[in-house]
C-alpha positions in Angstrom: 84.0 86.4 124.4 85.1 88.8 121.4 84.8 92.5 122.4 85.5 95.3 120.2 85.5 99.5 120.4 87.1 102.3 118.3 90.1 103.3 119.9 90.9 107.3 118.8 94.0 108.9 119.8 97.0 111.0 120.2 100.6 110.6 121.3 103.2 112.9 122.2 106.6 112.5 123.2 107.7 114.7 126.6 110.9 114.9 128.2 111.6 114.6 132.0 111.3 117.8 132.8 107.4 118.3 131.1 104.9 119.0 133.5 101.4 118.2 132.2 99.3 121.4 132.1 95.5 122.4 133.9 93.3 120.9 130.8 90.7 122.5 133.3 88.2 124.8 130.4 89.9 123.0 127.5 86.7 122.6 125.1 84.0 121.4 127.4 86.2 120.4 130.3 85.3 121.6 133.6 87.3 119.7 135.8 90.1 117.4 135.8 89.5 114.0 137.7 92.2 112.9 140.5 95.2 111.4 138.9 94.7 107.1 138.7 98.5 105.3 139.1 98.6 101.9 137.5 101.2 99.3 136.4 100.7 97.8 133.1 102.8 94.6 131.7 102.7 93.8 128.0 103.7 91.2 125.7 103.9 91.7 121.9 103.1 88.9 119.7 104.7 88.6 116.0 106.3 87.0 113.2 110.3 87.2 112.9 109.9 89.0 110.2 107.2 91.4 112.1 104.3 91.1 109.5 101.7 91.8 112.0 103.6 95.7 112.4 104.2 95.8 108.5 100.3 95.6 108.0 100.0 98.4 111.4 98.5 95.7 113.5 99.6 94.6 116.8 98.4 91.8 119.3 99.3 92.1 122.8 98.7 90.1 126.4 98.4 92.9 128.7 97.8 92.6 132.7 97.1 95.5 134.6 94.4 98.0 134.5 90.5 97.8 133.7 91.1 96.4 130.3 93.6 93.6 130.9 93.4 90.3 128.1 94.4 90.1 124.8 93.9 92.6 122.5 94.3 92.9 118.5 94.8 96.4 117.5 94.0 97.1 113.7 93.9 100.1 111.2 90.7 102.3 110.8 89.4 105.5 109.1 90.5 108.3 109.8 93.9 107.6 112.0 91.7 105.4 114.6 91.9 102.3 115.9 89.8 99.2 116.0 90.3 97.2 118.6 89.3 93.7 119.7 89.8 92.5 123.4 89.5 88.8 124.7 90.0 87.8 128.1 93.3 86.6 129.5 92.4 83.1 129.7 95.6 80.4 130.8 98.1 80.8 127.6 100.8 83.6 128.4 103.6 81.8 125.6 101.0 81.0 122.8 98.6 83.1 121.8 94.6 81.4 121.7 93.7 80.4 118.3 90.4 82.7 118.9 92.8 86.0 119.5 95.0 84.7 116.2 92.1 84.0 114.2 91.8 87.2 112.6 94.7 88.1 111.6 95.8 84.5 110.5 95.7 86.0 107.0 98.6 88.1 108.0 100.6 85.5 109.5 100.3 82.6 107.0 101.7 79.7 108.4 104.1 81.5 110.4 103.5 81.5 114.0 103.0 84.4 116.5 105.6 84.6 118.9 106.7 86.7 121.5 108.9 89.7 120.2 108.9 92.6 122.8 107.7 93.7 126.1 106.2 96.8 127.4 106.5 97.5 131.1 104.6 101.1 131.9 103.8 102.9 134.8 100.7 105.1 133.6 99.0 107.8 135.8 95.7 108.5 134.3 94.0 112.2 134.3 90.3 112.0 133.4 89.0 115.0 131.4 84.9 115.4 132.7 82.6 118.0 131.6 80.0 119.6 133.8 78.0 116.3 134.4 80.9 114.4 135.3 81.2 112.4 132.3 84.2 111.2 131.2 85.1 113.0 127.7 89.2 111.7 127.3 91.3 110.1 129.3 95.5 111.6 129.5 97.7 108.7 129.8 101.1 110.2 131.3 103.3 106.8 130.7 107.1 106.1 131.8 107.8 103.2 129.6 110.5 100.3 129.7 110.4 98.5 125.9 112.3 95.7 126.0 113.2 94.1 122.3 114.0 89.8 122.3 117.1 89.3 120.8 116.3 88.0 116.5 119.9 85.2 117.0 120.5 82.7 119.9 123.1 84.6 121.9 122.7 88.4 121.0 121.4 90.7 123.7 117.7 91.6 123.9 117.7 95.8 123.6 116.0 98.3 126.4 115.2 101.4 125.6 113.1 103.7 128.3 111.1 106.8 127.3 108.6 109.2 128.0 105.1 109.4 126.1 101.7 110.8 126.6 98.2 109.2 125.5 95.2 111.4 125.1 92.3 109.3 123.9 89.0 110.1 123.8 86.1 108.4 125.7 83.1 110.6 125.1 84.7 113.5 123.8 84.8 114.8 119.7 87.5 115.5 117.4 87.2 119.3 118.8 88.2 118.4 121.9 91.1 116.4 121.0 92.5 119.0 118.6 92.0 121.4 121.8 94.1 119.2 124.0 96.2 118.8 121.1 97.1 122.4 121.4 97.3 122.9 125.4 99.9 120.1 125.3 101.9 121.0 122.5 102.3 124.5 123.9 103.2 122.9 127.5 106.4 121.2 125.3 105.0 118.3 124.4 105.6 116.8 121.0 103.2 114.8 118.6 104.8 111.4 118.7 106.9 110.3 115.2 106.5 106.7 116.1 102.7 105.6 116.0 103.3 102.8 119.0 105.0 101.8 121.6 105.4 98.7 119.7 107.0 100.3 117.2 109.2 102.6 118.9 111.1 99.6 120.6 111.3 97.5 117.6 112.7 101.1 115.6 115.3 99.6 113.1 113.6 96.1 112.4 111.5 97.4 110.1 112.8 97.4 106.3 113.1 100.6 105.2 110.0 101.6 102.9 110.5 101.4 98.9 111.2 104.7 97.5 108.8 105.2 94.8 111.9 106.1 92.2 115.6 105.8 92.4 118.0 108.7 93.3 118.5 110.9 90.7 120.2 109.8 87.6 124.1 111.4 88.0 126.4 111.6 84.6 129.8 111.6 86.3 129.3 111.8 89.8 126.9 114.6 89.4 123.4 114.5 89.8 121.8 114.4 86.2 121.1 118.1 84.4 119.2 119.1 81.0 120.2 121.9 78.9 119.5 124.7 81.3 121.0 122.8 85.0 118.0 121.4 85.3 117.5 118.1 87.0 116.1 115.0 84.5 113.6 113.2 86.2 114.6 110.1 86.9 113.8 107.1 85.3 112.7 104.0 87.1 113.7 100.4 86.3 110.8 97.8 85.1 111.7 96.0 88.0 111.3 98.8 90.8 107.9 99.4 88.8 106.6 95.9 88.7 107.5 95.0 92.2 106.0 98.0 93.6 102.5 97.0 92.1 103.0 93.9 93.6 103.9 94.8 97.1 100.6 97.5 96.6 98.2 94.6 95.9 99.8 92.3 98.0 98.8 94.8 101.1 95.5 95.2 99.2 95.1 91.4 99.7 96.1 91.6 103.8 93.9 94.9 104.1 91.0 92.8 102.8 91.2 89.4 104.0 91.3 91.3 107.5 87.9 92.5 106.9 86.6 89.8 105.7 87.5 87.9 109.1 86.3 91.2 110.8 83.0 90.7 109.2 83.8 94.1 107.4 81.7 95.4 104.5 83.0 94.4 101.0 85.7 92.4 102.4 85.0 89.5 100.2 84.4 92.0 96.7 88.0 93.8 98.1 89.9 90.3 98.2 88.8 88.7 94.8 89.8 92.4 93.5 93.2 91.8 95.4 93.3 88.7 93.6 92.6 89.3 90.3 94.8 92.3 89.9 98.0 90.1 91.3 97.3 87.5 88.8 97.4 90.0 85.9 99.7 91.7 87.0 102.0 88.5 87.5 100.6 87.6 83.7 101.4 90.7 81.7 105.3 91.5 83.2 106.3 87.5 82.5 109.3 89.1 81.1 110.3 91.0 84.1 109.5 88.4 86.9 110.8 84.7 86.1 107.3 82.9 85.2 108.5 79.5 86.7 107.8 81.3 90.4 104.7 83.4 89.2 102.8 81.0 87.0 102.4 78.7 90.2 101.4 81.7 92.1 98.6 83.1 89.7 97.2 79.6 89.5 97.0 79.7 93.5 95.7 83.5 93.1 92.7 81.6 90.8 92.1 78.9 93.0 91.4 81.7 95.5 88.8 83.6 93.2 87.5 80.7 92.4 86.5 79.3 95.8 85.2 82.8 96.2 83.3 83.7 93.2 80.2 81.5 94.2 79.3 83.5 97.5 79.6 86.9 96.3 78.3 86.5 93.0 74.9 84.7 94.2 74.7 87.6 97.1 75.0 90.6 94.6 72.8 88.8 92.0 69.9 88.4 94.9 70.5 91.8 96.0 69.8 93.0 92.4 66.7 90.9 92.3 64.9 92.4 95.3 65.8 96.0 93.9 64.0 94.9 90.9 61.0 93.7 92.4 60.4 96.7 94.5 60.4 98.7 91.3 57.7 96.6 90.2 54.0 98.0 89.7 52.2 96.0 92.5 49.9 94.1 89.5 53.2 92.8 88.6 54.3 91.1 91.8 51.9 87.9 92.3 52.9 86.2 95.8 55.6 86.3 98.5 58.4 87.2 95.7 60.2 89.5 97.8 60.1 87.8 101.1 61.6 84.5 99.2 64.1 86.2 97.7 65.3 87.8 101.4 64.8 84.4 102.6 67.1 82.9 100.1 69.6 85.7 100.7 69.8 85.0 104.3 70.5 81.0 103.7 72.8 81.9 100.6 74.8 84.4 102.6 75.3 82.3 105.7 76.3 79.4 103.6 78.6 81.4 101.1 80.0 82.9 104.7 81.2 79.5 105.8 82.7 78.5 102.5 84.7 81.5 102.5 86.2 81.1 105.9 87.2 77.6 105.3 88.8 79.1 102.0 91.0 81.6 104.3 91.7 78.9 107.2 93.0 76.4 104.6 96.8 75.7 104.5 96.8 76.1 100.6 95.8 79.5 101.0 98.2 80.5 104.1 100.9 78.9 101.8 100.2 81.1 99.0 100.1 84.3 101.8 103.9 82.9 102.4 105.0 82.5 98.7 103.9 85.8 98.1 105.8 87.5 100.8 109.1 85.1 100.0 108.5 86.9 95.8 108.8 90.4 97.3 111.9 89.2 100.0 113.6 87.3 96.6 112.3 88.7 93.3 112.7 86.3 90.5 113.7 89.0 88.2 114.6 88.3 85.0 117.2 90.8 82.9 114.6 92.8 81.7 113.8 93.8 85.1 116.5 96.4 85.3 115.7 98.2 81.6 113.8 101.0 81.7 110.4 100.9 83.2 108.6 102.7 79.9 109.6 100.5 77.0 108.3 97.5 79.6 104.8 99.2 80.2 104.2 100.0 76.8 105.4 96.1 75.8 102.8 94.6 78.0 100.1 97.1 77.1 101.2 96.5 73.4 100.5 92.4 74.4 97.4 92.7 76.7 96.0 94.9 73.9 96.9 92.6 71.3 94.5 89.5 73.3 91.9 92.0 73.7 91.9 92.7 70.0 91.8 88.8 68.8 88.9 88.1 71.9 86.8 90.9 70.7 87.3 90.3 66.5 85.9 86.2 67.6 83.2 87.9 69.3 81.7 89.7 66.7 81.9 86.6 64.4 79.9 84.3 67.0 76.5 84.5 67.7 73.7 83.2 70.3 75.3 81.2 73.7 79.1 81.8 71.9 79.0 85.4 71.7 77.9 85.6 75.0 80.7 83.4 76.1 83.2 85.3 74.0 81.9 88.5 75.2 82.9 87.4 78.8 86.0 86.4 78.1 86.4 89.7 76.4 85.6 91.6 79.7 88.4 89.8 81.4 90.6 90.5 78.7 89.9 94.2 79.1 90.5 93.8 82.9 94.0 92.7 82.5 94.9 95.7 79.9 93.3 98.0 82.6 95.5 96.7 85.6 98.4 96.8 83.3 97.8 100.4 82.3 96.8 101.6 86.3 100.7 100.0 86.5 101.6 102.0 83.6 100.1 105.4 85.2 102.6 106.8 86.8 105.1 106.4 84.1 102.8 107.9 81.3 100.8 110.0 82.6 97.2 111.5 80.9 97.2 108.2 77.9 97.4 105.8 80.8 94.5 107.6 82.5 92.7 107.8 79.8 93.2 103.8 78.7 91.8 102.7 82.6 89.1 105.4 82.4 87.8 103.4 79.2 88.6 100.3 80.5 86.6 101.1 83.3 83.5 101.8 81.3 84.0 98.5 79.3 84.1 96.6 82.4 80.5 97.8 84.0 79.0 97.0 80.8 80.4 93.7 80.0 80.3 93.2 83.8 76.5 93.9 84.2 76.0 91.3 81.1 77.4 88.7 82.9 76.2 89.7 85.9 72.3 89.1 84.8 73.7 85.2 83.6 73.7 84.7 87.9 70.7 86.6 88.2 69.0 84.4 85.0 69.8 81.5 87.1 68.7 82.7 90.6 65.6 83.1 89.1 65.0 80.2 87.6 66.1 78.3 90.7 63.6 80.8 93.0 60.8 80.2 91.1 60.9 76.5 90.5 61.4 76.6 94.5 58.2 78.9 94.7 56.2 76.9 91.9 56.6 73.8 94.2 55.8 75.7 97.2 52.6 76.6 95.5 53.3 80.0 94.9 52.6 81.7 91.2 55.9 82.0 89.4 54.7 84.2 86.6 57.1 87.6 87.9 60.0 85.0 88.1 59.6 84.7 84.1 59.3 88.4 84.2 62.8 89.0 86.1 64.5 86.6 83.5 63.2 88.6 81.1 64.0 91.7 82.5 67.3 90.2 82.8 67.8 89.1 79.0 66.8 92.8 77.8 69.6 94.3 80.4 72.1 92.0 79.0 71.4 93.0 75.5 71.2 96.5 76.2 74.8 96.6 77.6 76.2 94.3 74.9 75.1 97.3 72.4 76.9 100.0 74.8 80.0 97.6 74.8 80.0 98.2 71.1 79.5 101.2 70.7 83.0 101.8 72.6 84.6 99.5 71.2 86.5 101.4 68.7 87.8 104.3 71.2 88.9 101.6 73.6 91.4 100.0 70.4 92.2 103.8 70.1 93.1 104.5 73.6 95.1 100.8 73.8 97.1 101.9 70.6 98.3 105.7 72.1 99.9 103.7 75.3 101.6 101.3 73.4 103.0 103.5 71.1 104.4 105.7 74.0 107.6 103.0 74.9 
């Protein structure tokens, strides 16, 4: 069985000679608890390539202590730590499919092997208050990391340090900043590496992108304008485009790890995730070879797709109950707004299932791995190493240009086309957004002002299409009410509700329509 607790806490680094100080009247300590020796063993679990650290998660098999099993540690607000335990079970090689399940997204189809040990003997210092509770715990740790060799015949690598642990049991962030400061004056020093798991593997980790080359240098001196001062330097289309990628690639991890944590919009995070890639991939063809992307942004839709169906229905019966309980009473006749819960419990448990067989299927875990082979071996074209700016302004020139010829058929069609057209306009403006949030950094106040409009297109285009799920919902509800017996009248009056929201925000569309050409037109003319 699954168990699970927020883990919040500090290290510090402390040489030999440190002695640990009386934490006696720290806060709302009034006694320190008799010192606790124990022997911890630990084996960390990973990919070759460490993808599980990349994404600041690690899974362990620890014995010793009170909280010996498996345990998955994963990011949180705020600096903590969620963690899951499981018992130890029999496997000590393999880890359980139950312990891997979720972070599968992480792994692909890679497996999770052994990469490191831990071998620590802890003494344990509990901080109590007046009562005897426990508020913290101080973890005084001598720790042996040992590192598995990557290639048959190298040497695994040791490395031996000393670290403290503070973490808090049923003490506040005021206590912890307390201790914070007792320990720091003692000679202890806030740990650089945040694990012990990372300190031993130190030097297996690529080193992070820099967000912009080194200064541009004209004859082995750094760059200068007019008066010695530095130019800023210009980055490539390349370095630009593959560091959006790599951002919504971990945007795609972050999310499909709450969505197998049962976290709130994990689903609404991943299609996001999704969605941007595939634009992204779309618009900077001429940067990344679209013989390796194309495949990949129909593997990115395939994912939306599958999906689509579960959040869409969910949001669509949220909206409906809102609407109901803003009803006059006169208005509701029957059970409308316990059916309509009813209906959301059945739709969300089914919609639940389809999406974890989405994120357990090989096709998907494939596309996880084809992803992370794009960012180890771009398939960069020659454009990818011009300047980032005339790029940008290229793509928003093209994205703008489909918006344009989407909108002009719109406004010609009329009835069930418009609507269409309108829809497809909304996803037309999506892709000229993501391309200008690339763009951002590299121009500045029009770019802003090109995804701020965007933005506003999107909620009302979005909340048009939106009410063509909630339409259907309704009519599906009631029918399933009319047969039950029940009066279906406020059903009609939803749908119509519906229809008069949709038309409303087709009008606002409009109405911005000509400042959003305006604001496409000032970033495209900036390259």
């Amino acid at each position: 069985m699954t168990s699970e607790h927020i883990e919040v806490e500090r290290k510090f680094e402390a040489g030999e000679g440190f002695s640990l100080p009386d934490l006696t009247g720290v806060g709302e300590v009034a006694a320190v608890g008799d010192p606790e020796e124990q022997s911890l063993q630990a084996t960390y679990y990973d990919t070759p390539d460490l993808r599980l650290l990349r994404s600041r998660v690690t899974l362990r098999r620890r014995t010793g202590g009170a909280d010996a099993g498996w345990h998955v540690k994963l990011p949180a607000a705020a600096g903590a730590r969620r963690e899951l335990h499981q018992p130890l079970g029999r496997a000590a090689r393999t880890a359980p499919r139950a312990v891997v399940a979720p972070v599968l997204g992480l792994l692909g189809t890679a497996a999770a092997e052994p990469v490191a040990t831990v071998s620590t003997r802890r003494v344990v210092h509990r901080l109590l208050d007046e009562g005897g509770r426990v508020l913290a715990e101080v973890a005084d740790d001598a720790v042996v990391g040992t590192a598995f060799a990557t290639d048959p015949g190298e040497p695994a690598t040791v490395t031996t340090w000393r670290e403290l642990e503070v973490e808090l049991v049923d003490g506040d962030e005021a206590l912890l900043e307390a201790v914070t400061e007792r320990l720091v004056a003692a000679g202890a020093r806030p740990s650089a590496v945040p694990s012990k798991l990372g300190r031993v593997l130190d030097g297996r980790l690529p080193a992070p992108t820099s967000a912009a080359p080194e200064a541009a240098t004209d004859g082995g001196t750094a760059g200068k304008g007019k008066k010695g001062r530095k130019k800023t330097p210009v980055r490539t289309a390349g370095e630009v485009v593959l560091g959006a990628v790599a951002g919504q690639l971990q945007a795609l991890r972050d999310a499909d790890l709450a969505v197998r944590t049962e976290q709130p919009e994990g689903v609404h995070d991943l299609r996001v995730a999704c969605r941007r890639l595939r634009s992204i991939l779309a618009s900077f063809r001429p940067v990344l070879d679209r013989e390796h992307t194309d495949p990949l942004r129909e593997e990115l839709r395939w994912v939306g797709a599958q999906l689509s169906g579960a959040r869409d229905t969910e949001v669509a019966l949220s909206h409906l109950r809102e609407l109901v309980a803003a009803q006059p009473v006169e208005l509701v006749l029957g059970p409308v707004a316990a059916r309509l819960q009813q209906t959301e419990i059945k739709d969300h448990h089914a919609g639940a299932r389809r999406v974890i067989r989405t994120l357990t299927d090989r096709r998907y875990l494939r596309l996880i791995d084809a992803l992370d082979a794009l960012l180890a071996d771009p398939p960069v074209t020659q454009l990818a190493a011009a300047p980032a700016p005339a790029q940008l302004a290229d793509a928003v020139r093209r994205t703008g240009k489909r918006l344009r010829r989407v909108v002009d058929a719109a406004r010609e069609a009329e009835g069930d086309d418009r609507h269409h057209l309108l829809h497809e306009v909304r996803k037309a403006t999506k892709r000229v957004r993501y391309t200008a949030e690339v763009a951002e950094a590299e121009f500045g106040a029009p770019a802003t002002a090109l995804v701020d409009c965007t933005k506003q297109v999107q909620d009302l285009l979005g909340a048009a299409q939106d009410t063509v799920v909630t339409r259907d919902v309704a009519v599906r509800v009631g029918r399933a009410a009319f047969a039950a017996g029940e009066n279906a009248w406020t059903y009609g009056r939803l749908h119509g509700l519906e229809e008069a929201r949709a038309e409303a925000a087709e009008t606002g569309f409009w109405s911005l329509e000509r400042g959003l050409r305006r604001a496409v037109k000032a970033v495209a003319s900036l390259g």
